[in-house]
PDB file of N, CA, C and O in Angstrom, chain B, residues numbered from 101:
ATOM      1  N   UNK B 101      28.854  -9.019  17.088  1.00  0.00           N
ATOM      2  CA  UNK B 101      28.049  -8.422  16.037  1.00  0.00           C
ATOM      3  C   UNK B 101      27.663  -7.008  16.454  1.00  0.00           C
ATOM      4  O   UNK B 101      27.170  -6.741  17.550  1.00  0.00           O
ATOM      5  N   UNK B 102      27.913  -6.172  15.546  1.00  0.00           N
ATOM      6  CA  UNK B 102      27.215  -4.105  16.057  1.00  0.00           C
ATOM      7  C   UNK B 102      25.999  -4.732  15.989  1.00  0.00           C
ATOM      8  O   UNK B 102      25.640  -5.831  15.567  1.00  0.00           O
ATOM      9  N   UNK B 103      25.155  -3.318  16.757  1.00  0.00           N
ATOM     10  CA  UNK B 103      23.860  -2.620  16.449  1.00  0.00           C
ATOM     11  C   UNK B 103      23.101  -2.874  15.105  1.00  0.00           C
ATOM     12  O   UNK B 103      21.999  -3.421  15.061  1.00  0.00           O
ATOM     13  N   UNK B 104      24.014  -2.282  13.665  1.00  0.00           N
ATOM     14  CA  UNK B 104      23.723  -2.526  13.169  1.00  0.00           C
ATOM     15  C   UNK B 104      23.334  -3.876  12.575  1.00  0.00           C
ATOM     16  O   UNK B 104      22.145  -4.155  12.420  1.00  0.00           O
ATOM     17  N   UNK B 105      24.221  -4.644  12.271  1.00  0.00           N
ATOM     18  CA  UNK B 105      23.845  -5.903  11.870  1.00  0.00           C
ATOM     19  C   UNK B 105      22.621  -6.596  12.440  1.00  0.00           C
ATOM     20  O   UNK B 105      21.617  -7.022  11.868  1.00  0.00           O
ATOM     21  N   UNK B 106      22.983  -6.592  13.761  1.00  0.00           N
ATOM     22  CA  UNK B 106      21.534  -7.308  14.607  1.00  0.00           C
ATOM     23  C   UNK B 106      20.368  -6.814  14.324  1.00  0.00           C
ATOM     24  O   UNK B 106      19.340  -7.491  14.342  1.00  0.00           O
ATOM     25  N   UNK B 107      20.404  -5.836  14.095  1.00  0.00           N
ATOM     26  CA  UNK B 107      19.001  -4.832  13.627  1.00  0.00           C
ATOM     27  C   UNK B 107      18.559  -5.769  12.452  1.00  0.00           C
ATOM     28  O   UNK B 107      17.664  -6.603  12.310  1.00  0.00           O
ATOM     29  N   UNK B 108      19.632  -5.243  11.622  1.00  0.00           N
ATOM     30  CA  UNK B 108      19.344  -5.759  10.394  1.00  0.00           C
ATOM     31  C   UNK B 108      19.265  -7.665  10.148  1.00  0.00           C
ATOM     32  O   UNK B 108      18.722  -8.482   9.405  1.00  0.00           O
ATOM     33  N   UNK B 109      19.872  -7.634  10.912  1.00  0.00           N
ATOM     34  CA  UNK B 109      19.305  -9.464  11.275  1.00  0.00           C
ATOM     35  C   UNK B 109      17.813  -9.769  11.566  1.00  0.00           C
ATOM     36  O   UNK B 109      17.295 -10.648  10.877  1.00  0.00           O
ATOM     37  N   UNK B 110      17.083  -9.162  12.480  1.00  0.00           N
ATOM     38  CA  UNK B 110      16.147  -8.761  13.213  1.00  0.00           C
ATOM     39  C   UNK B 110      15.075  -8.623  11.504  1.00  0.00           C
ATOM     40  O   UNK B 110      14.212  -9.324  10.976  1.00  0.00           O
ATOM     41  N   UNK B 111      15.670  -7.508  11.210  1.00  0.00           N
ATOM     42  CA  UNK B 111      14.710  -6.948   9.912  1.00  0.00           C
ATOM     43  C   UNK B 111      14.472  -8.197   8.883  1.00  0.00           C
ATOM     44  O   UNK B 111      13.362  -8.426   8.403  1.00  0.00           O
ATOM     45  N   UNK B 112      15.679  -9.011   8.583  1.00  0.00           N
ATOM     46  CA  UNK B 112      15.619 -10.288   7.478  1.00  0.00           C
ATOM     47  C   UNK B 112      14.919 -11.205   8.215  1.00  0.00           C
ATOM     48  O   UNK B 112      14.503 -12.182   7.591  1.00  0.00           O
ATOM     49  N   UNK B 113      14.691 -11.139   9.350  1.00  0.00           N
ATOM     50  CA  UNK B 113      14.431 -12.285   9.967  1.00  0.00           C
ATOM     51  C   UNK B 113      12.448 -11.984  10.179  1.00  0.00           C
ATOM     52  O   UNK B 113      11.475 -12.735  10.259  1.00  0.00           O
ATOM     53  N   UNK B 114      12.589 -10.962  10.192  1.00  0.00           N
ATOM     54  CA  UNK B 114      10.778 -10.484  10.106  1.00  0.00           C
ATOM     55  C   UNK B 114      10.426 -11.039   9.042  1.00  0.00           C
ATOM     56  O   UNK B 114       9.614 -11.964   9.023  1.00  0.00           O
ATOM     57  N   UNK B 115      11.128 -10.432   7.750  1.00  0.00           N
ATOM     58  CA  UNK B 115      10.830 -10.875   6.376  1.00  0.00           C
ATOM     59  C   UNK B 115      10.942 -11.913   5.507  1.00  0.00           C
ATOM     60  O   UNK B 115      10.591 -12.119   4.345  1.00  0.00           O
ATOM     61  N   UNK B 116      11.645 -12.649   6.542  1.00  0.00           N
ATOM     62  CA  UNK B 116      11.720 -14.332   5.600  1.00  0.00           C
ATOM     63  C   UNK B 116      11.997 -15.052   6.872  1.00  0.00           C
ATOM     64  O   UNK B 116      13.182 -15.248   7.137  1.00  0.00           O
ATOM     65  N   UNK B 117      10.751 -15.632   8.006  1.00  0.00           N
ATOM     66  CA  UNK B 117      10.655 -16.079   8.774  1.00  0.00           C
ATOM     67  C   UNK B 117      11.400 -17.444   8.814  1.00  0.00           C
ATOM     68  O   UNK B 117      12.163 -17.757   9.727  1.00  0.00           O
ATOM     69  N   UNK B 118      11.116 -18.212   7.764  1.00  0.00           N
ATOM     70  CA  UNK B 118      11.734 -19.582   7.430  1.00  0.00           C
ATOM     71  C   UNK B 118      13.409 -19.421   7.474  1.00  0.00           C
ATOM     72  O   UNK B 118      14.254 -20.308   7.351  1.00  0.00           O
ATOM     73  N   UNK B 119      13.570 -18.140   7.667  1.00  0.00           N
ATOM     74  CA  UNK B 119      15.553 -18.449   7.109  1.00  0.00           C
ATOM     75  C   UNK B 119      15.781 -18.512   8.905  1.00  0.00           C
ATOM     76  O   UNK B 119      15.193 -17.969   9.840  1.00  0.00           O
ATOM     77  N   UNK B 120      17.014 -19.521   8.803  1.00  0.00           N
ATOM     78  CA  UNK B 120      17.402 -19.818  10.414  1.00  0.00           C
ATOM     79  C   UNK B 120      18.172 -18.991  10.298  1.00  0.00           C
ATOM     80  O   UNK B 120      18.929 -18.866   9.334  1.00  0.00           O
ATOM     81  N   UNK B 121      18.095 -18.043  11.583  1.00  0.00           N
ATOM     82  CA  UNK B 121      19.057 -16.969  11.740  1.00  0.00           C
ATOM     83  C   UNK B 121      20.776 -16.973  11.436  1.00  0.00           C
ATOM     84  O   UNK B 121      21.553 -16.024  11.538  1.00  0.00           O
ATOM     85  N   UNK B 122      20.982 -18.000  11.142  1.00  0.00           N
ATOM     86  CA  UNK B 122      22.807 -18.050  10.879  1.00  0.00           C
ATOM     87  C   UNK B 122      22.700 -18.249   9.719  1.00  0.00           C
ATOM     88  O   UNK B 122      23.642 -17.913   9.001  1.00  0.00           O
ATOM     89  N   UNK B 123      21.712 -18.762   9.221  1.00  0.00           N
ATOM     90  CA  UNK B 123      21.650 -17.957   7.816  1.00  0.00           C
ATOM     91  C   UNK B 123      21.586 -16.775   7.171  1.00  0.00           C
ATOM     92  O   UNK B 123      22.176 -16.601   6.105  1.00  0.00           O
ATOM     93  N   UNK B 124      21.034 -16.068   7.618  1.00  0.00           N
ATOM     94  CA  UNK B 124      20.585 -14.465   7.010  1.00  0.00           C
ATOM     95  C   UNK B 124      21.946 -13.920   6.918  1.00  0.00           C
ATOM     96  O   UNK B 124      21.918 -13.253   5.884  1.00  0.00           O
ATOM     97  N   UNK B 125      23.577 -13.803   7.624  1.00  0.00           N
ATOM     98  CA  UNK B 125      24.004 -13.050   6.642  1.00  0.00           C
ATOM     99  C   UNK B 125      24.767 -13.338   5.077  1.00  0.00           C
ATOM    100  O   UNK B 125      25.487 -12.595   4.410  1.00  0.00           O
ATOM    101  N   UNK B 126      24.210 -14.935   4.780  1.00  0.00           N
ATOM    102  CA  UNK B 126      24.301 -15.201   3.675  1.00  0.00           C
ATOM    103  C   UNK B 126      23.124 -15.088   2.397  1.00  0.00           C
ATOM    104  O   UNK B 126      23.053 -15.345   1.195  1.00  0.00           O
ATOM    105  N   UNK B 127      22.379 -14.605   3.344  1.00  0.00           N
ATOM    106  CA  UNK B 127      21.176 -14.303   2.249  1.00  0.00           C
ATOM    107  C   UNK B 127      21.257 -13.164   1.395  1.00  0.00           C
ATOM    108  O   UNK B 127      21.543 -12.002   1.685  1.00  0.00           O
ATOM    109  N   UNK B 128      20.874 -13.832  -0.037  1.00  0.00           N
ATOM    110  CA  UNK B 128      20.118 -12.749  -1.360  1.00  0.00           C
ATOM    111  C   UNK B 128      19.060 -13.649  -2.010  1.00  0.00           C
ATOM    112  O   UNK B 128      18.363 -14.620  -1.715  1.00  0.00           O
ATOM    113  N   UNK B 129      19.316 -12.748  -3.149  1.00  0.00           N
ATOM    114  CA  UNK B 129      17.807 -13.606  -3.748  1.00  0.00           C
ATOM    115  C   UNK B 129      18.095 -14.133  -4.540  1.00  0.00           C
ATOM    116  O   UNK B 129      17.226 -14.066  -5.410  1.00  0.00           O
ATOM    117  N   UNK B 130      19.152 -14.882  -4.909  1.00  0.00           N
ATOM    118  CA  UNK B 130      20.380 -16.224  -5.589  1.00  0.00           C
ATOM    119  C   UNK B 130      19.592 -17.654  -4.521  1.00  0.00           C
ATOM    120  O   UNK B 130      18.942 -18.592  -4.982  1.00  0.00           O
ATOM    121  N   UNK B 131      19.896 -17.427  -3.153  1.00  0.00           N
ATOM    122  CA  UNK B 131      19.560 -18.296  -2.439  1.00  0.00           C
ATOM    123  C   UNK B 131      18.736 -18.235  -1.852  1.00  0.00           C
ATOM    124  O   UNK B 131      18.618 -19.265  -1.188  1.00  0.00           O
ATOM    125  N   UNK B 132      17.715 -17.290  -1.613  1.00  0.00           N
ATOM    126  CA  UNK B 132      16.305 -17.485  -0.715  1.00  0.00           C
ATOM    127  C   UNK B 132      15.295 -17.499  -1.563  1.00  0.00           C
ATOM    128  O   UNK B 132      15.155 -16.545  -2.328  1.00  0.00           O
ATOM    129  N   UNK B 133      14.144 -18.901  -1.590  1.00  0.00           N
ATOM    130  CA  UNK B 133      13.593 -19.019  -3.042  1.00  0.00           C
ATOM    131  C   UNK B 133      12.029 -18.036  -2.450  1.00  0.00           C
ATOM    132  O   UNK B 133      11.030 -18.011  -3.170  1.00  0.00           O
ATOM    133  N   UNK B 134      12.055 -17.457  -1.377  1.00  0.00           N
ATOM    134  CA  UNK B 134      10.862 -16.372  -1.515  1.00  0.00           C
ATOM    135  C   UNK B 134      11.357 -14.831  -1.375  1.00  0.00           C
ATOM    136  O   UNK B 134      10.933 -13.891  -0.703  1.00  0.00           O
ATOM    137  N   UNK B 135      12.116 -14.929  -2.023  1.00  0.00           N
ATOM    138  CA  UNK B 135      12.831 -13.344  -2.016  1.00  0.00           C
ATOM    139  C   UNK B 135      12.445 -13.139  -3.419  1.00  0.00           C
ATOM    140  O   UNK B 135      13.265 -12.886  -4.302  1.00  0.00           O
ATOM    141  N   UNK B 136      11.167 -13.255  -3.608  1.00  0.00           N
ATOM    142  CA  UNK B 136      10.422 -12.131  -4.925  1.00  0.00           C
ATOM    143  C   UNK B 136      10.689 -10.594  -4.557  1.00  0.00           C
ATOM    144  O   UNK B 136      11.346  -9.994  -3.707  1.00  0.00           O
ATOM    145  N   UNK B 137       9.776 -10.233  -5.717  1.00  0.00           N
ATOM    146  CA  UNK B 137       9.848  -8.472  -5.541  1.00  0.00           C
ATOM    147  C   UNK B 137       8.812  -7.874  -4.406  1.00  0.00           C
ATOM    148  O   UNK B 137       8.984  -6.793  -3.844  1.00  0.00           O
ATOM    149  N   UNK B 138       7.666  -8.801  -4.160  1.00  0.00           N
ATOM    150  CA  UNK B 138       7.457  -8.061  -3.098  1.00  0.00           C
ATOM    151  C   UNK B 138       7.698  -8.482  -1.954  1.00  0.00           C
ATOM    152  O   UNK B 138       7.002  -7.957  -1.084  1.00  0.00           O
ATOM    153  N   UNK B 139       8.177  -8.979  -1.729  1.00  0.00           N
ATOM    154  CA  UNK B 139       9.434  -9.499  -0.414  1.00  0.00           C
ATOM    155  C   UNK B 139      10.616  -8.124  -0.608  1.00  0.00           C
ATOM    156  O   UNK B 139      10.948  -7.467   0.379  1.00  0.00           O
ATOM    157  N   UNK B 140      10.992  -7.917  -1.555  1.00  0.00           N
ATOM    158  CA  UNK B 140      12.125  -6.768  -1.886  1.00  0.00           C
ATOM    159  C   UNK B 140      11.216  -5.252  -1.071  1.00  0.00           C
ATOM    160  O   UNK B 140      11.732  -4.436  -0.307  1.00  0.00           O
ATOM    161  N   UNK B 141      10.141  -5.273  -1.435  1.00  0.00           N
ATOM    162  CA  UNK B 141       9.019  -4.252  -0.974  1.00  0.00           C
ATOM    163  C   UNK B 141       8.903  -4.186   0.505  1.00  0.00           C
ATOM    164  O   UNK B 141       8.958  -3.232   1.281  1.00  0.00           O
ATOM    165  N   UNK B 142       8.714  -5.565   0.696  1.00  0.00           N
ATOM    166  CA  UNK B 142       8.907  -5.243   2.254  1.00  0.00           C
ATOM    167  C   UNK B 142       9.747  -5.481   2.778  1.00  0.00           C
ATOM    168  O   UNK B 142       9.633  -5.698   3.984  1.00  0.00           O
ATOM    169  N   UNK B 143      10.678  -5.541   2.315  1.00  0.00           N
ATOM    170  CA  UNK B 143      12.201  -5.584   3.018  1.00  0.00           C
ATOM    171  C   UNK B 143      12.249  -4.061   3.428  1.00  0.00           C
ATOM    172  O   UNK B 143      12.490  -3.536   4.516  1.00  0.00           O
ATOM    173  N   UNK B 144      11.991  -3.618   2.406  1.00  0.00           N
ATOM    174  CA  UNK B 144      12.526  -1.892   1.435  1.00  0.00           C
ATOM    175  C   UNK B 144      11.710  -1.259   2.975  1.00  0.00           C
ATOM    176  O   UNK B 144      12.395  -0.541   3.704  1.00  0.00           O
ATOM    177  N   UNK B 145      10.353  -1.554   3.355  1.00  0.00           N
ATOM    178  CA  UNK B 145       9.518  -1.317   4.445  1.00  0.00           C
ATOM    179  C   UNK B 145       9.574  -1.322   5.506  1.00  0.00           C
ATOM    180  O   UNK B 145       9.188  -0.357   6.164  1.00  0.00           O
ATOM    181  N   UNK B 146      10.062  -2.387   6.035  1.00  0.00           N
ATOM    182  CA  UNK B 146      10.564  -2.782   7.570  1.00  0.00           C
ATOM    183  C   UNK B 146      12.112  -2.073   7.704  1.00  0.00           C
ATOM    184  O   UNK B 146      12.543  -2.029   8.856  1.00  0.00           O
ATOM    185  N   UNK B 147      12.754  -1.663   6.919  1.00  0.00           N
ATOM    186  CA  UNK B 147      14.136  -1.394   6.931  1.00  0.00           C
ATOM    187  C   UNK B 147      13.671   0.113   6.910  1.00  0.00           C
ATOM    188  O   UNK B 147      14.348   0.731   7.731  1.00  0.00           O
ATOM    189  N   UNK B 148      12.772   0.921   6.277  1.00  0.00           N
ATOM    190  CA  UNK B 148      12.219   2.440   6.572  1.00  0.00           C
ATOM    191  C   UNK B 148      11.927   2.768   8.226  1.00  0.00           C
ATOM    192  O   UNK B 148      12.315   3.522   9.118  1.00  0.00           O
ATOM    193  N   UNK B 149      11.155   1.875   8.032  1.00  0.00           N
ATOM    194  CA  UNK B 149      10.745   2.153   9.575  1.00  0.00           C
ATOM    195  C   UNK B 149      11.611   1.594  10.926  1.00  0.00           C
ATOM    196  O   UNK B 149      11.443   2.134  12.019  1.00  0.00           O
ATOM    197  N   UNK B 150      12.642   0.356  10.729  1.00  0.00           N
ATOM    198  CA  UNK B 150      13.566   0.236  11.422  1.00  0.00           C
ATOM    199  C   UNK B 150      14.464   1.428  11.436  1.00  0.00           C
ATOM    200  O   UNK B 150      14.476   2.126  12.450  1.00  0.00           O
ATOM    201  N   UNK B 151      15.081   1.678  10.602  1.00  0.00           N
ATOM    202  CA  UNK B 151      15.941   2.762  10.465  1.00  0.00           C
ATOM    203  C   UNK B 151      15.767   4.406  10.315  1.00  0.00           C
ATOM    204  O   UNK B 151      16.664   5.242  10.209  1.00  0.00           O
ATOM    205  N   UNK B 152      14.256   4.619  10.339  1.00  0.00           N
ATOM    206  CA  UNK B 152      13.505   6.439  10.156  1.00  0.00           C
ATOM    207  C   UNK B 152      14.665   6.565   8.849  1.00  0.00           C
ATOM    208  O   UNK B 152      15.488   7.479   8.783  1.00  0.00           O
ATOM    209  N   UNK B 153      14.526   5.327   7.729  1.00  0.00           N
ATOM    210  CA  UNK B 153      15.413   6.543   6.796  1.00  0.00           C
ATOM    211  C   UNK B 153      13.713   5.924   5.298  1.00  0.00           C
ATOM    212  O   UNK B 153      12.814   5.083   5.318  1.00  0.00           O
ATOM    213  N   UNK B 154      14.092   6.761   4.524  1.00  0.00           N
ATOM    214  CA  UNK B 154      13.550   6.369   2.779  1.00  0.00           C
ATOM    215  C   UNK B 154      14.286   5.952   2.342  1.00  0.00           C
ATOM    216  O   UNK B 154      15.408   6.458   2.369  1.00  0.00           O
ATOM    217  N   UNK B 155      13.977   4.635   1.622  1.00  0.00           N
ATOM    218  CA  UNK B 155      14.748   4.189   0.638  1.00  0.00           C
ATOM    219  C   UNK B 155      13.984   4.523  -1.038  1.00  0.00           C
ATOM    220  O   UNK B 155      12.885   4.161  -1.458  1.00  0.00           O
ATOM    221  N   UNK B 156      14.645   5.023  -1.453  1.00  0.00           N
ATOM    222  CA  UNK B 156      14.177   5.839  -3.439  1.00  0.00           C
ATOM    223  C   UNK B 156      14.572   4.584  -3.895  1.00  0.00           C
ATOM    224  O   UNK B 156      15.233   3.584  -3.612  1.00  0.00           O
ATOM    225  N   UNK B 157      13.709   5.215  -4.909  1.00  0.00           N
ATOM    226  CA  UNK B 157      13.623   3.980  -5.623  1.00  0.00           C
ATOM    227  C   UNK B 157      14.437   3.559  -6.854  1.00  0.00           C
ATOM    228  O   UNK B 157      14.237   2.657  -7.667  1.00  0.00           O
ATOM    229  N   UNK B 158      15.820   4.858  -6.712  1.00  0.00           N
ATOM    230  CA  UNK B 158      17.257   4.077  -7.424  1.00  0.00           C
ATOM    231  C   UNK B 158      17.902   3.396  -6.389  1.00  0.00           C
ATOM    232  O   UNK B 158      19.056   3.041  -6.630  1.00  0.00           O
ATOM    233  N   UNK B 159      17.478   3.155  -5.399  1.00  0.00           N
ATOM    234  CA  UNK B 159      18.264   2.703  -3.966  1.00  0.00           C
ATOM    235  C   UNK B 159      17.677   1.397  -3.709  1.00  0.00           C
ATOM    236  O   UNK B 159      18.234   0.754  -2.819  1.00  0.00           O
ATOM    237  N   UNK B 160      16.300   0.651  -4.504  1.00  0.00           N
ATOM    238  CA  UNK B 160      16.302  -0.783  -4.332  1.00  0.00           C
ATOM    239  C   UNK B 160      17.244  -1.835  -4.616  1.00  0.00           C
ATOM    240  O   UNK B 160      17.465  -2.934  -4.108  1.00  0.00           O
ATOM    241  N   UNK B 161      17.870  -1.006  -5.838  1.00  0.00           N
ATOM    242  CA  UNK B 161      18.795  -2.399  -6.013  1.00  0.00           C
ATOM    243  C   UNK B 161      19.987  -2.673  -5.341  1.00  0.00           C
ATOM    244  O   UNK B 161      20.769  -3.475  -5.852  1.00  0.00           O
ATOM    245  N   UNK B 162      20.321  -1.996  -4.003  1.00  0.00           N
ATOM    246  CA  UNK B 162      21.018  -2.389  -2.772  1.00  0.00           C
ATOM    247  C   UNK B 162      20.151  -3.552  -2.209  1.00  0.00           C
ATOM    248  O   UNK B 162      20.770  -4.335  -1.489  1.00  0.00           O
ATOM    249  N   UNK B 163      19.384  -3.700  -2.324  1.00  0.00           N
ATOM    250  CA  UNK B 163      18.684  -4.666  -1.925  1.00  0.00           C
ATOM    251  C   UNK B 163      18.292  -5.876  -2.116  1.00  0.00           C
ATOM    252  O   UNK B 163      17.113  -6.209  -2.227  1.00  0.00           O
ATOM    253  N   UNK B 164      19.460  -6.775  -2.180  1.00  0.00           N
ATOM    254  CA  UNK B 164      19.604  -7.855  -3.098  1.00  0.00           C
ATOM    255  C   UNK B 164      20.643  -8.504  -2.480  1.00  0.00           C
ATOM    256  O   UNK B 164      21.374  -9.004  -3.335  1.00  0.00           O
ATOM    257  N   UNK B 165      21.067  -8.735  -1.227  1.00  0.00           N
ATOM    258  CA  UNK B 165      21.367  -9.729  -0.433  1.00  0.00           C
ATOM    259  C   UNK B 165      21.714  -8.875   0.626  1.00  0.00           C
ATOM    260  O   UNK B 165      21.954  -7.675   0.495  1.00  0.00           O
ATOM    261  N   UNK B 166      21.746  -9.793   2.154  1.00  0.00           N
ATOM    262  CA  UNK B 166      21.734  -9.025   3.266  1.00  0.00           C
ATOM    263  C   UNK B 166      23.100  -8.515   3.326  1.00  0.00           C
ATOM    264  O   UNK B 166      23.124  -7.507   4.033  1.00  0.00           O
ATOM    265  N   UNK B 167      24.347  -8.847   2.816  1.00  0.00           N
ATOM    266  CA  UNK B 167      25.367  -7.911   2.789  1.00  0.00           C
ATOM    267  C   UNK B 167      25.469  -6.420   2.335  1.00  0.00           C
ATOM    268  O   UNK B 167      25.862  -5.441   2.969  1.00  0.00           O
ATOM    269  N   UNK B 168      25.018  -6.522   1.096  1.00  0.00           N
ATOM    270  CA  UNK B 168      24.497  -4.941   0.264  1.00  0.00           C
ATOM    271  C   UNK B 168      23.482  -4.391   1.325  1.00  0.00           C
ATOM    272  O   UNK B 168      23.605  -3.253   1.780  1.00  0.00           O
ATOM    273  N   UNK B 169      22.606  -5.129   1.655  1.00  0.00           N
ATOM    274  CA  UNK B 169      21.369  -4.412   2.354  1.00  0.00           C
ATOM    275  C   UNK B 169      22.491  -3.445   3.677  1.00  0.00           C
ATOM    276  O   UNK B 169      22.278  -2.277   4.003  1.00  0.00           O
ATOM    277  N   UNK B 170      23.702  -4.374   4.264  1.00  0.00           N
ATOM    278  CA  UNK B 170      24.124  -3.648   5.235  1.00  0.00           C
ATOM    279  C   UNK B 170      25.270  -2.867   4.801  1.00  0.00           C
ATOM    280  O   UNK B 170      25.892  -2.447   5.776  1.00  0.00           O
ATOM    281  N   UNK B 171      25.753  -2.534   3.725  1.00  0.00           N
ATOM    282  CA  UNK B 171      26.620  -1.654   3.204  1.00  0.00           C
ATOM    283  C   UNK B 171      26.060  -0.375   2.692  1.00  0.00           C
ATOM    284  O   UNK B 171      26.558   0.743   2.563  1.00  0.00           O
ATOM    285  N   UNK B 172      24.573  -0.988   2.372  1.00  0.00           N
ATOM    286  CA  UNK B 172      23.829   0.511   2.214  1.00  0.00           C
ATOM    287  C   UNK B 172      23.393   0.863   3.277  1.00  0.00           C
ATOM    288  O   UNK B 172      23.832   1.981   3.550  1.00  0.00           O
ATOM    289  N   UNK B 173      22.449   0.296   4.367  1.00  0.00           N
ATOM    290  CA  UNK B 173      23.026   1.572   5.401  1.00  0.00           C
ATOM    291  C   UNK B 173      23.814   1.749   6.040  1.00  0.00           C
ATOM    292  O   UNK B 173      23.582   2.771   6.686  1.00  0.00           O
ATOM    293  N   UNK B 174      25.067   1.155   6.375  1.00  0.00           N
ATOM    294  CA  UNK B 174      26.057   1.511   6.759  1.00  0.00           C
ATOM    295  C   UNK B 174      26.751   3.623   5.798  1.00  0.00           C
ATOM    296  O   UNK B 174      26.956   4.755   6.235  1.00  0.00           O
ATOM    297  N   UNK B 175      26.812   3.002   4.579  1.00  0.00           N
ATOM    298  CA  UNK B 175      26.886   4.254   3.710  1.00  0.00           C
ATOM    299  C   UNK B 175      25.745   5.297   4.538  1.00  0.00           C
ATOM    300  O   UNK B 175      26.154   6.434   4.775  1.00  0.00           O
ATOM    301  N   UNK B 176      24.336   4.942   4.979  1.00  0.00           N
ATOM    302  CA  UNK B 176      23.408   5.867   4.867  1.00  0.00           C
ATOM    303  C   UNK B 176      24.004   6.552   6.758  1.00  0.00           C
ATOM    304  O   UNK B 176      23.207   7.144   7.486  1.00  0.00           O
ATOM    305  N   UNK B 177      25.270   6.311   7.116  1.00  0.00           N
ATOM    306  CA  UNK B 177      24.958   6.540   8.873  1.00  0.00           C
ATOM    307  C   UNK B 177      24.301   6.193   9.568  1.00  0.00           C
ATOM    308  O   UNK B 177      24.069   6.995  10.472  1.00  0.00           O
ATOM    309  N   UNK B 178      23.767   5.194   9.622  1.00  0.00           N
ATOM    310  CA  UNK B 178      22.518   5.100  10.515  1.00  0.00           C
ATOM    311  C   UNK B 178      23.134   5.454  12.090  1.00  0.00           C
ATOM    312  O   UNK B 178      24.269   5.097  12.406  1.00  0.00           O
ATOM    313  N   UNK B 179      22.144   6.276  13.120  1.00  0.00           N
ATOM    314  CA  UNK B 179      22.253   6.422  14.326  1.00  0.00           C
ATOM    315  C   UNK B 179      21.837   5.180  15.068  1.00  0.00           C
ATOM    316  O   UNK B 179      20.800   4.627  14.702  1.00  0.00           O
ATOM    317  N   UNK B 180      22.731   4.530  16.367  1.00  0.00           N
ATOM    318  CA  UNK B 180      22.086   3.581  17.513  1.00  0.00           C
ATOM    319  C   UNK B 180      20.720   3.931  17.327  1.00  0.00           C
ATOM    320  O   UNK B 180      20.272   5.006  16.928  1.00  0.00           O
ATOM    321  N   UNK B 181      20.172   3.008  17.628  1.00  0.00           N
ATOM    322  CA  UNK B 181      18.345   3.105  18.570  1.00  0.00           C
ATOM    323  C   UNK B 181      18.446   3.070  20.112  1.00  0.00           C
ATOM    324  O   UNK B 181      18.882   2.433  21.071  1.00  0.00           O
ATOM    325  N   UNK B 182      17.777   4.137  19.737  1.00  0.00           N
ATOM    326  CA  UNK B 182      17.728   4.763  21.261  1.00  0.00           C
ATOM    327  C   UNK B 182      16.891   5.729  21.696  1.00  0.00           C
ATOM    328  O   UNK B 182      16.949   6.117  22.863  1.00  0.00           O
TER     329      UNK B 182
END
């Protein structure tokens, strides 16, 4: 698994404590029944500050299962942490 993903594993896994980690990269909000909107909010949150990027707010609706979540920042470059 990259950097990225694990991060972003890390990040789903803050935000929907209940999902067992070999779950999350099948997660959206089809199948996780507390992936409301403000779960989307703090996804949108922990993923700002994981990543030092903004997400705008035509850019939430990448945010709607952990695959999209990692194709958008993948698109955004994200740099290693370091």
């Amino acid at each position: 698994m990259n950097d990225l993903r694990l991060r972003l594993v890390e990040c789903f896994a803050n935000v929907f404590p209940d999902l067992n980690e070999r779950d999350i990269p099948n997660a959206s909000r089809l199948t996780v029944g507390a992936w409301d909107s403000l779960a989307t909010v703090t996804l949108m949150s922990v993923l700002e500050e994981e990543f030092d990027i903004t997400v705008m707010p035509n850019d939430i609706t990448h945010l709607v299962s952990f695959e999209k979540t990692l194709s958008y920042l993948q698109g955004l470059a994200i740099s290693p942490k370091g």
